[in-house]
C-alpha positions in Angstrom: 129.5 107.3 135.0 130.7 109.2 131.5 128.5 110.2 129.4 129.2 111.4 125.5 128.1 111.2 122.1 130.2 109.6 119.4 130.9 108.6 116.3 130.4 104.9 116.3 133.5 103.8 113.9 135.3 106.5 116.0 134.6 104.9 119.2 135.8 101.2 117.3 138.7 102.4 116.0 140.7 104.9 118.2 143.0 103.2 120.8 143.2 100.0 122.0 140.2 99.2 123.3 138.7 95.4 122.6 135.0 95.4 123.6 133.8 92.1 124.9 130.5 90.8 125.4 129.9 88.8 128.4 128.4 84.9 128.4 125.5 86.0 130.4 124.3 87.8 127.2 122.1 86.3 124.7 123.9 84.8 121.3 123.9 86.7 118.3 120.2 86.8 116.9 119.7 89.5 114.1 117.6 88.4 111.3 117.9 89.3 107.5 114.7 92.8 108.4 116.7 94.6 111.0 120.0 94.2 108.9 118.3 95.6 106.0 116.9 98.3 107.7 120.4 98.8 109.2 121.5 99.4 105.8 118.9 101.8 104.9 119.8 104.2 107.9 123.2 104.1 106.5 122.6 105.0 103.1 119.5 107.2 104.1 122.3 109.1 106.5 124.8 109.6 103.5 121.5 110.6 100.9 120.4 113.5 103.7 123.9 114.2 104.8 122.4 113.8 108.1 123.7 112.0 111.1 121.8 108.7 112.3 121.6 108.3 116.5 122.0 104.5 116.7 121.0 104.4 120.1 123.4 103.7 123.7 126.6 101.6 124.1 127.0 100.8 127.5 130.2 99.4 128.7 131.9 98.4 131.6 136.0 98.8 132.3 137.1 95.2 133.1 140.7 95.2 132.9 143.5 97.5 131.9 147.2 96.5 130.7 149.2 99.5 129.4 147.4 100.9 126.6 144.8 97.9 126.0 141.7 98.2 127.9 138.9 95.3 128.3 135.4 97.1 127.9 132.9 94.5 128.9 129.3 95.4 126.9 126.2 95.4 128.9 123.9 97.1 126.2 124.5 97.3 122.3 125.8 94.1 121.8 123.6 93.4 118.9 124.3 96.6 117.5 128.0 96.5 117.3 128.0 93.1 116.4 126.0 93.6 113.2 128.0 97.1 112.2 131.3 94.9 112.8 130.1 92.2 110.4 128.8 94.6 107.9 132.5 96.2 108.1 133.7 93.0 107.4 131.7 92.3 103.8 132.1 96.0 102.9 136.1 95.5 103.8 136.3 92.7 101.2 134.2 94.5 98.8 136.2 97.9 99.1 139.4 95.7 98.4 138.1 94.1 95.1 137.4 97.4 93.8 140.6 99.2 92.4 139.1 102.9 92.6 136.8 105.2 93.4 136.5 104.6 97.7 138.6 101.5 97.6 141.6 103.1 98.3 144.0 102.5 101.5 142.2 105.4 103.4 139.0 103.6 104.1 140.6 100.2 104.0 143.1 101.1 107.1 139.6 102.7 108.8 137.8 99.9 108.5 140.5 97.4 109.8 141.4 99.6 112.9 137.3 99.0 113.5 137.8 95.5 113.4 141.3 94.3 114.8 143.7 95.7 117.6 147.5 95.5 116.5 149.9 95.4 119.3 153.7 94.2 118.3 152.0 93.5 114.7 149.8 91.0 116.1 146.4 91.2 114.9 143.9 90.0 117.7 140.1 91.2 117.3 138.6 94.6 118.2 135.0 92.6 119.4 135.2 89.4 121.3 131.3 87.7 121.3 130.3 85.6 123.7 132.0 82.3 123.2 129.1 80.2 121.8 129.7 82.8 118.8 133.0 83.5 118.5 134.7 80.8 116.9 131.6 81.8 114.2 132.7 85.5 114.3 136.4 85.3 113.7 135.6 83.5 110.8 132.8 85.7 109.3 135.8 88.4 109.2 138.2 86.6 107.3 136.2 84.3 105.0 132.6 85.5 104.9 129.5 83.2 105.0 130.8 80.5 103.3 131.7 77.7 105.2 129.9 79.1 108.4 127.0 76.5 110.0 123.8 77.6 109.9 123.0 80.1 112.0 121.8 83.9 112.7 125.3 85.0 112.1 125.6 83.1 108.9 122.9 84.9 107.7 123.6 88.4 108.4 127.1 88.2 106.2 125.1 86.5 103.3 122.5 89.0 103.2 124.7 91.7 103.2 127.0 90.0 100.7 123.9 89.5 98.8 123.0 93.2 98.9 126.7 94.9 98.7 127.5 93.0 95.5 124.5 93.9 93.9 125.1 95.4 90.6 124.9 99.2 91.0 125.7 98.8 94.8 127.1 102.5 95.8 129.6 101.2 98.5 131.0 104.7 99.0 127.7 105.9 100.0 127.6 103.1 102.4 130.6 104.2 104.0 129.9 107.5 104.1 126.5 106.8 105.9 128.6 104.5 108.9 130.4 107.4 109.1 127.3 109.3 110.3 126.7 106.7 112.7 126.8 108.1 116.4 125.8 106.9 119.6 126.0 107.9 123.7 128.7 106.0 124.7 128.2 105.4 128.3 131.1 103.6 130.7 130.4 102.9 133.9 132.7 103.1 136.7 131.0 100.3 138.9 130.3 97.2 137.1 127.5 96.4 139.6 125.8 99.6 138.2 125.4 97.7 135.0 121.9 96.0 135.6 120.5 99.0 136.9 121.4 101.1 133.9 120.1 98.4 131.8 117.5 98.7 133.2 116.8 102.2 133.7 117.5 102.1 129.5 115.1 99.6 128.3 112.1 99.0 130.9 111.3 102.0 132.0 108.2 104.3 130.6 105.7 103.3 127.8 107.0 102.4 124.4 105.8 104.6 121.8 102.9 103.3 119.5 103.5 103.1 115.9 100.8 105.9 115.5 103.2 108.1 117.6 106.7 107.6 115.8 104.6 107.8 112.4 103.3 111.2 113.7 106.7 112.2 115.1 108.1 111.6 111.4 105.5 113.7 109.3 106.0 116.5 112.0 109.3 116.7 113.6 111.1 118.6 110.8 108.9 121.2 110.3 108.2 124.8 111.6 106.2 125.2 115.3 103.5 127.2 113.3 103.0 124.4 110.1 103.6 121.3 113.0 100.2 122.9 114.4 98.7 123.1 110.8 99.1 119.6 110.1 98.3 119.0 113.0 95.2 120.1 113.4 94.3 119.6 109.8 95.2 115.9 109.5 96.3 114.1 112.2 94.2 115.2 114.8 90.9 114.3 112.6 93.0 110.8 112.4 92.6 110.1 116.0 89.2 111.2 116.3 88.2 108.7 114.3 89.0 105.9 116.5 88.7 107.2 119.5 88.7 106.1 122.4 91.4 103.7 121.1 93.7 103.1 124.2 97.2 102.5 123.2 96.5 103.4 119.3 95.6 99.9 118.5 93.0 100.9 115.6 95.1 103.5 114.6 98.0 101.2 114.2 96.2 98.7 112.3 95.3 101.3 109.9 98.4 102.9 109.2 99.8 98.6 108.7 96.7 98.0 106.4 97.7 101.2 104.3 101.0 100.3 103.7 100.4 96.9 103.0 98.6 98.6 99.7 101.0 101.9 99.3 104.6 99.5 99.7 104.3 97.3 96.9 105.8 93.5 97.9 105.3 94.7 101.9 105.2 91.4 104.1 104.4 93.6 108.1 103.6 90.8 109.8 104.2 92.2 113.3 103.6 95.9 115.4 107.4 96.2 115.0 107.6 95.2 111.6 104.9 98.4 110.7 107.5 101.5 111.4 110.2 100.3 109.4 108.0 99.6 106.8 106.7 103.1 106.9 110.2 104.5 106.7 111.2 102.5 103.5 107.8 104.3 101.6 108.0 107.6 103.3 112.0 107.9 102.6 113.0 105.3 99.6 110.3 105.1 97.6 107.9 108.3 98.0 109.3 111.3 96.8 106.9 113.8 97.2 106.3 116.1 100.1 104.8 115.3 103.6 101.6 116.7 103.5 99.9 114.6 100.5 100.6 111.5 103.0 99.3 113.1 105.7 96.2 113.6 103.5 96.0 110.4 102.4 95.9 108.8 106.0 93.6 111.2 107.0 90.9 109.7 103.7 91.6 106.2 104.0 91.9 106.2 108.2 88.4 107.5 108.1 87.4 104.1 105.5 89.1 101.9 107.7 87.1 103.5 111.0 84.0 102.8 109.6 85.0 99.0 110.7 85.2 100.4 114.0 82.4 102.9 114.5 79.4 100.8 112.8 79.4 96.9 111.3 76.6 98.0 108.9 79.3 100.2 106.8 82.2 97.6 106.1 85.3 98.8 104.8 86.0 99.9 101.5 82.1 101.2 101.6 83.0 105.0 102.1 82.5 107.4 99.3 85.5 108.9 100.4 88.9 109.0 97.6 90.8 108.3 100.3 94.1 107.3 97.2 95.7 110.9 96.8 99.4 109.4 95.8 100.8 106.7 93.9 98.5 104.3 92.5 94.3 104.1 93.1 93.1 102.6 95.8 92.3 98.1 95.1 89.3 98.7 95.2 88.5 101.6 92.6 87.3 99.5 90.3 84.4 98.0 92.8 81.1 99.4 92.7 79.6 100.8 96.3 77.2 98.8 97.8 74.0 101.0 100.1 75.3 101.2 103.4 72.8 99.1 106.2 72.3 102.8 107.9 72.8 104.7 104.6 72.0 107.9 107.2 74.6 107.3 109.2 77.0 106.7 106.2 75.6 110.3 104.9 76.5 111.7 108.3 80.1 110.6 108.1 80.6 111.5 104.5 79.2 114.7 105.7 81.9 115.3 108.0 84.9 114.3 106.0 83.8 116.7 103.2 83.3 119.5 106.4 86.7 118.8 107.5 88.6 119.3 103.7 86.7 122.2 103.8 87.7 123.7 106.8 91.6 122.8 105.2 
């Protein structure tokens, strides 16, 4: 087995490699949500003049002739499928435009990601699975028109929809695929494959929206203010709901929060909720982290009260949980006396101990 991190386009378009992905593989089955948020990592990646880890490629050597090599896919296919077809609408885009990126540089790049030449004939750099390549081969040359309805269809008309947007910075874009890398992994045996698969996406516990929210607000920071926040905000967070196996509750809060913060937000599923929190925390919100750590901290403790006691509903707390952006929905309502007002007191008690402790 050899392991290494790569560029992505790098891996694409060096030699003469065609990557194929095998029939026992599902068809292609991207939706217009994870293309978008495709295209935000790559313009987010160009903004912070970071690199984006796009996850593993894991490939099998199938056959070699001379300098051509068959690499057949047994993880990424969905990946590299999508990347290849938004190369394709920004390759058509780029050659419409007479300057600024559109010049033969990135043009040649871009091709060498998408199509071998051998003897000046042009054969394709990825070869789907035959249910979708016919579909594929055609998405490269003429775009979604003409194409039948399907998932693939769909992906090249959202992002023709979105690169020919007026305004559209295409040289971002390509800077941002440029930042795309990934661990390339190719195995020697192709009866390891299923047990690398494996090994790759069922083992362990997924991580909870809570926890990739938290690892967000946190990660980039120093060891001494990651314990600061910490312990200021996001540890009087899970208190709240505790004991709240699996960070259900807190979950739920964070998706009812940003389905008032992200104005037009649709999160209509657990996996939905992250991206979503992404787009605000990195598009739209400009401000530092620690006011949104604050603010989830005042309006997690409102949503608890749904949790802790029916007789305080939501939106009952005396708490002004909206610290950025807009007011809350509800400003405007008046408070209604709690069933347990004591209780209530209790809690509004210890929020105000807590900001002062901060």
């Amino acid at each position: 087995m050899n392991v290494s991190q790569r560029g992505l386009l790098d891996m694409f378009g060096s030699g003469q490699s065609c990557f194929v992905i095998p029939l026992y593989q599902r068809v292609y089955s991207w939706n217009a949500e994870q293309c978008e948020e495709l295209l935000l990592d790559a313009l987010r990646a160009a903004r912070s003049a970071r690199d984006h880890f796009l996850g593993t490629i894991i490939y099998v050597k199938e056959s070699e002739d001379g300098d051509s090599e068959r690499l057949l896919v047994i993880d990424g296919q969905q990946r590299i499928t999508t990347i290849t077809l938004l190369l394709s609408v920004l390759r058509r885009c780029l050659g419409e435009e007479q300057n600024g990126v559109g010049d033969e540089g990135a043009l040649q790049a871009i091709d060498d990601c998408l199509f071998q030449k051998d003897d000046e004939v042009r054969s394709l750099r990825l070869l789907p699975s035959r249910p979708d390549r016919e579909a594929y081969r055609r998405a490269l040359e003429e775009g979604s028109a003409g194409l039948e309805p399907s998932p693939m269809r769909d992906a090249v008309a959202f992002f023709e929809g979105r690169l020919e947007e007026d305004g559209f910075d295409l040289e971002l874009l390509w800077e941002g695929l440029l930042r795309f890398v990934v661990i390339e992994v190719e195995l020697e045996d192709a009866a390891l494959g299923q047990i690398v698969f494996e090994g790759v996406n069922s083992k362990g516990v997924r991580l909870s929206v809570a926890d990739m929210v938290r690892n967000h607000l946190l990660l980039a920071e120093s060891r001494e203010e990651q314990e600061r926040l910490y312990e200021g905000y996001w540890l009087p967070i899970e208190e709240m709901f505790a004991p709240d196996p699996g960070s259900l509750r807190l979950d739920g809060a964070i998706k009812s929060w940003l389905s008032i913060r992200l104005k037009g937000a649709r999160i209509r599923s657990a996996e939905q909720v992250y991206g979503s929190f992404k787009r605000y925390a990195e598009d739209v919100y400009t401000g530092a982290k620690e006011p949104i750590l604050r603010e989830l901290r005042g309006f997690s403790l409102m949503w608890a009260e749904n949790y802790r006691y029916h007789g305080t509903k939501k939106y009952k707390s005396a708490s002004d949980w909206a610290e950025i952006g807009a007011p809350a929905l509800t400003a405007g309502y008046s408070l209604k006396k709690a069933d347990d007002e004591a209780y209530a007191q209790r809690v509004r008690e210890q929020l105000r101990a807590v900001d002062a402790r901060w």
